[in-house]
C-alpha angles and dihedrals in degrees: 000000000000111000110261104214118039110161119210102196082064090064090055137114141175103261105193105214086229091062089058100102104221097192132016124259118250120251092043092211089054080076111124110260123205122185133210130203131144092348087304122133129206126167125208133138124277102250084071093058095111085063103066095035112111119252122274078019113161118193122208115211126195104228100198119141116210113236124215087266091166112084120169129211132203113209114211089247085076081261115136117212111204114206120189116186116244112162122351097228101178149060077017135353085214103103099213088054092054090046095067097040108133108198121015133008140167124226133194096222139179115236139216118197091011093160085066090054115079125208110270090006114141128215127191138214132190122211133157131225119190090347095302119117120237135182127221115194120193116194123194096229099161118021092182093057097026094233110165117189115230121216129181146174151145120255084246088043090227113095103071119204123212115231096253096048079053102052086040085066109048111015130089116238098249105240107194128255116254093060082074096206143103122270109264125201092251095055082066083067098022098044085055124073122232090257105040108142124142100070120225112081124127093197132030124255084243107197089066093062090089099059116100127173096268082054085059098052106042075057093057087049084061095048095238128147149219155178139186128233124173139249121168098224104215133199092270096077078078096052112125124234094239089170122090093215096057083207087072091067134113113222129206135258123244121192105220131194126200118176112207101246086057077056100056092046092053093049081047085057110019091130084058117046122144121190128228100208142336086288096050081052095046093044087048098046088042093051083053092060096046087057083057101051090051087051090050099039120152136174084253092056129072107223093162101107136012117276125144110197109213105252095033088111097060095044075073100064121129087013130123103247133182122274109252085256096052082045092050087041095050095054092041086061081049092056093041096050099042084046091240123156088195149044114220122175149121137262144196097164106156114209114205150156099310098026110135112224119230106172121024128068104179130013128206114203149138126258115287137232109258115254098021143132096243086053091055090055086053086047091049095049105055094008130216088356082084084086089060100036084055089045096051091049098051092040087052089044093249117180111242138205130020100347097018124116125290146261143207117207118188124185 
């Protein structure tokens, strides 16, 4: 069962707002490092990190790349309408696939000045490619669910444009909240990891951000290995807790992608999984619990796509459940007799004190906002010693947040 009583005032933490790092360090891998083993502490610089991984270690990365959600309208009144992408709905919920629409698309979006916004109302916005004009229309279709229907086209109506090339043109990279200042050019460089790939987050998988190409080799000197899978970090990863009681809240929901070839790495290498970052956690947790629930079908049960509720996880409790290989091995027999080279689904897993991890043995991440959910999945990987490792890194003048400096968790 899901634990009754979390409360949240004992996962916080004086954050001093000169210890909110504004902008990244440069080099990224000159980022403080402090590692984590035991209950034993040791502080170095990132671009050591090979050096205190365990042997036979692989890392999993999530390789997506954030995407300028954030597109702004003028009305024609002087009003400006602010729309931040939040989840593509139609002509596909898949997020690649809307990525590359090339007409006509509907977001789910969130929306400032919305008062200003009528239902079925249609701005209008100008922008230029390659010295062609082009027009993007945005139309209010649904005001309960803030769905906004997206148009484009060229003036020769010709040249058409994908989603993402349209948004890349006119959006702003979302830099999140708490770092209370304008997007600036080089956050466009400086907000993506080395390695982002796979477009449609909202929000970078921050813990990557340290890892350079030296990084990477210094890991294949140590023979150690890694692979990529994908989760479309959302806005919701910014959500604050606003409950008492953490249990009564309701967690977002991640698209994830996991080609089958990824698959087959993890199941190589499942007894030595190390983390980059709370959503390659969450996707790897989550990817565990699918494997359960296919081995636990029913006819009263939908297995047919890939959607982990938040508290699955703790209806499991005191049950003998699978191994994460039988698990791995479970979902790869799924693939191979639907005839699938890929595993696409949703999660809203919510990983908190009492969770028992399957997957991951180590984690690597930034310092979290006090009070969050993302603070409750630290806590519930090295347990009450969140309080010293948060300690160690004020008292050492660590950076913390988004851009902040860096972490290894080893379990």
């Amino acid at each position: 069962m899901k634990p009754a009583v979390i409360l949240l005032d004992d996962y916080r933490y004086d954050l001093p707002e000169a210890r909110i790092a504004k902008y990244p360090v440069a080099p990224r891998d000159t980022s403080k490092l402090l590692i984590y083993r035991q209950n034993n502490i040791v502080h170095d610089r990132f671009f050591n990190l090979a050096n205190y991984l365990p042997d036979a270690s692989f890392l999993v990365f999530n390789d997506t790349k954030v995407i300028p959600a954030r597109v702004y309208f003028q009305k024609s009144t002087g009003g400006i309408v602010e729309l931040f992408l939040l989840h593509a709905e139609q002509p596909t919920r898949m997020v690649h696939e809307a990525m590359q629409v090339t007409d006509t698309c509907v977001w789910t979006c969130m929306i400032g000045n919305k008062k200003r916004w009528k239902s079925n109302e249609t701005l209008c916005l100008q922008f230029s490619v390659g010295g062609l004009l082009y027009e993007l229309t945005a139309t209010l279709i649904d005001s309960e669910k803030n769905w906004v229907q997206f148009s484009w086209k060229s003036t020769d109506q010709i040249n058409a444009l994908s989603f993402v090339e349209v948004i890349k043109a006119l959006g702003q990279i979302p830099l999140p909240p708490y770092l209370n200042r304008a997007t600036e050019a080089q956050d466009a460089e400086t907000y993506q990891t080395v390695y982002s790939k796979a477009e449609g987050a909202v929000a970078a998988p921050t813990a990557g951000l340290h890892f350079t190409e030296n990084v990477f080799k210094s890991l294949s000197n140590r023979q150690i290995s890694h692979s990529f899978i994908t989760l479309h970090v959302g806005a919701g990863t910014f959500q604050p807790v606003k409950v008492a009681n953490a249990i009564e809240h309701t967690m977002h929901s991640e698209q994830v992608v996991f080609s089958k070839n990824i698959l087959e790495e993890i199941l190589k290498n499942s007894d030595n999984l190390i983390a980059v970052g709370t959503t390659s956690v969450r996707a790897l947790e989550s990817l565990y619990w699918f494997g359960v629930k296919l081995q636990q079908k029913s006819t009263a049960e939908d297995t047919s796509s890939f959607f982990i509720e938040q508290f699955y996880p703790y209806a499991h409790q005191g049950q003998v459940l699978p191994s994460a290989k039988d698990a791995l091995e479970t979902i790869l027999n799924y693939l191979e007799t639907n005839n699938l080279t890929q595993l696409i689904g949703e999660t809203e897993i919510y990983i908190v004190p009492g969770y028992a991890f399957k997957m991951c043995k180590g984690l690597i991440t930034n310092y979290h906002q006090p009070g969050s959910t993302l603070m409750l999945l630290v806590s519930a990987f090295v347990g009450e010693d969140w309080k010293n490792i948060y300690n160690e890194a004020l008292q050492n003048e660590y950076r913390f947040l988004s851009y902040g400096d860096s972490s290894l968790l080893l379990r």
